[in-house]
C-alpha positions as CSV (number, residue, x, y, z in Angstrom):
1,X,71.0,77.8,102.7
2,X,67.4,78.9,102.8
3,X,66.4,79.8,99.4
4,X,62.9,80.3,99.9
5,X,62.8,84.1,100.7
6,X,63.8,84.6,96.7
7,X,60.6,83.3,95.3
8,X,58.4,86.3,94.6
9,X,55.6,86.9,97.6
10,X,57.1,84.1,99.8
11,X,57.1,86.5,102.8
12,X,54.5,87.5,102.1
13,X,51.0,86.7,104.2
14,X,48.0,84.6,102.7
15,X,45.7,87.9,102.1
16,X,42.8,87.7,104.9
17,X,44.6,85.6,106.9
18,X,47.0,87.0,109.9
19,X,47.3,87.2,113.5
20,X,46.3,90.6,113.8
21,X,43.6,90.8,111.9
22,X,42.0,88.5,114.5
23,X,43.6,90.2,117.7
24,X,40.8,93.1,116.6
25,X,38.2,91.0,116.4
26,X,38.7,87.9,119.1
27,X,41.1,89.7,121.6
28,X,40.5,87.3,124.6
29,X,40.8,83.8,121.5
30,X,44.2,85.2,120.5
31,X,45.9,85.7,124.4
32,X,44.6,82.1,125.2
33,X,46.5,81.3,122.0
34,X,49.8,83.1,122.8
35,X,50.1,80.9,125.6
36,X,50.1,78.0,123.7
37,X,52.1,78.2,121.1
38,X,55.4,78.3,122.8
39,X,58.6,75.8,122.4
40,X,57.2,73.6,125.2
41,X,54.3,72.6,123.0
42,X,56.4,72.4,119.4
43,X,59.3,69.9,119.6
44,X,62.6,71.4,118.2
45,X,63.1,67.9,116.8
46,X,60.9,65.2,114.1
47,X,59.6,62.4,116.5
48,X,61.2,59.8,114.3
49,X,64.6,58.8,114.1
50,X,64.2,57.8,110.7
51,X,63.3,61.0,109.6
52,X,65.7,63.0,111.7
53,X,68.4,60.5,110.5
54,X,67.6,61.7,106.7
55,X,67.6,65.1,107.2
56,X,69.9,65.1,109.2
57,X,72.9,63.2,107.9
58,X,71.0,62.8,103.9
59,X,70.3,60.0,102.2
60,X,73.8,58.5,102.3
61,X,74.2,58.9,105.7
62,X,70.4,57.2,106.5
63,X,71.5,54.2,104.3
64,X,75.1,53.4,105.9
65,X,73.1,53.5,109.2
66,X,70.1,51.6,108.3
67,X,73.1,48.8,107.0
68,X,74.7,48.8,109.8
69,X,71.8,48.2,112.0
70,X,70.2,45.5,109.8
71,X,74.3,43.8,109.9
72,X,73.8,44.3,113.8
73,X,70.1,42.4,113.4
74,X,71.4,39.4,111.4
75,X,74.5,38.9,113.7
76,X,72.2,38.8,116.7
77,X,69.4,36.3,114.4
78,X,72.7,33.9,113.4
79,X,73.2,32.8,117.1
80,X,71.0,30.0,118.9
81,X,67.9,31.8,120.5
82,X,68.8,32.0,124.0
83,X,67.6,33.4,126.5
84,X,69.8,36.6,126.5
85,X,69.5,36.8,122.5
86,X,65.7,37.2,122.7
87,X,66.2,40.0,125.4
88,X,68.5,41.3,123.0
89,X,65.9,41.2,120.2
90,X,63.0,42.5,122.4
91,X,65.2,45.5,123.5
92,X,66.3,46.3,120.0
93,X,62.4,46.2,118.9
94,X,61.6,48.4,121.6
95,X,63.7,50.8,121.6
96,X,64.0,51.4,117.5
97,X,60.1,51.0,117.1
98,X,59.1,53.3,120.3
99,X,61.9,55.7,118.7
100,X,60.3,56.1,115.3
101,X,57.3,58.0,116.9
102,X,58.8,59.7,119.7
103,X,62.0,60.9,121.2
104,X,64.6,62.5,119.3
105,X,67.4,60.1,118.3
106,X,70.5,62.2,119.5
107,X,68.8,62.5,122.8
108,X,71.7,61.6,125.0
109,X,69.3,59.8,127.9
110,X,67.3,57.4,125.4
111,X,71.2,56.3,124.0
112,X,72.4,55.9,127.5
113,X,69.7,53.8,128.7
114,X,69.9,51.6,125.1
115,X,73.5,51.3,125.4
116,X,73.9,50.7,129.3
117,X,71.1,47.5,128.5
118,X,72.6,46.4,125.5
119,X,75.9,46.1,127.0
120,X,74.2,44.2,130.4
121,X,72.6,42.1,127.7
122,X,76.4,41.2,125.8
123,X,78.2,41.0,129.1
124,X,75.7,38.1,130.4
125,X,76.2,36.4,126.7
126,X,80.0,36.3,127.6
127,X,79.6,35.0,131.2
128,X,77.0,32.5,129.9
129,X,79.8,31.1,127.4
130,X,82.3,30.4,130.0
């Protein structure tokens, strides 16, 4: 819950500075600006999974997914670099590094798109191996 409202003069403005005291003085500045800060110029999300992950699911939930990912990694290093595995590895660095700077993680498209190519990726491994 949010707590912050209890400490004395948290709702409370920085003295000198508020929006209407610069409405008065800057009337055309502050209508540019009303059009610009809106939801389509502030994410409702952290552009990093790693951070969303944290506060998201705490610091428990970060670590059991950072293991299994890392588990996922060393399976994929413990096979012969083949072809397909250093796909595998490229996609993996792609998507995990692109995603630490700027889509949210529970976006359902960017998990689509990673899991549609992983599973291309596996499904070649197993027609290679027969």
């Amino acid at each position: 819950p949010d707590v912050s409202g209890d400490i004395p003069g948290a709702k409370e403005t920085v003295k000198g500075w508020h929006p209407s005291k610069y409405e008065k003085e800057n009337p055309n500045w502050t209508e540019n600006q009303r059009n610009f800060w809106n939801q389509e110029y502030i994410p409702s999300h952290p552009h990093s999974w790693l951070f969303e992950l944290m506060v998201e699911t705490g610091f428990l939930g970060l670590v059991v997914f950072l293991i299994t990912l890392f588990h996922f990694f060393y399976t994929v290093f413990q096979k012969s670099l083949s072809r397909m595995t250093l796909s595998l590895i490229l996609l993996n660095g792609i998507y995990w590094s692109i995603g630490l700077v700027s889509f949210s993680f529970w976006s359902a498209r960017w998990q689509i798109v990673y899991l549609l190519l992983t599973a291309l990726l596996l499904s070649v491994q197993k027609k290679e191996r027969r």
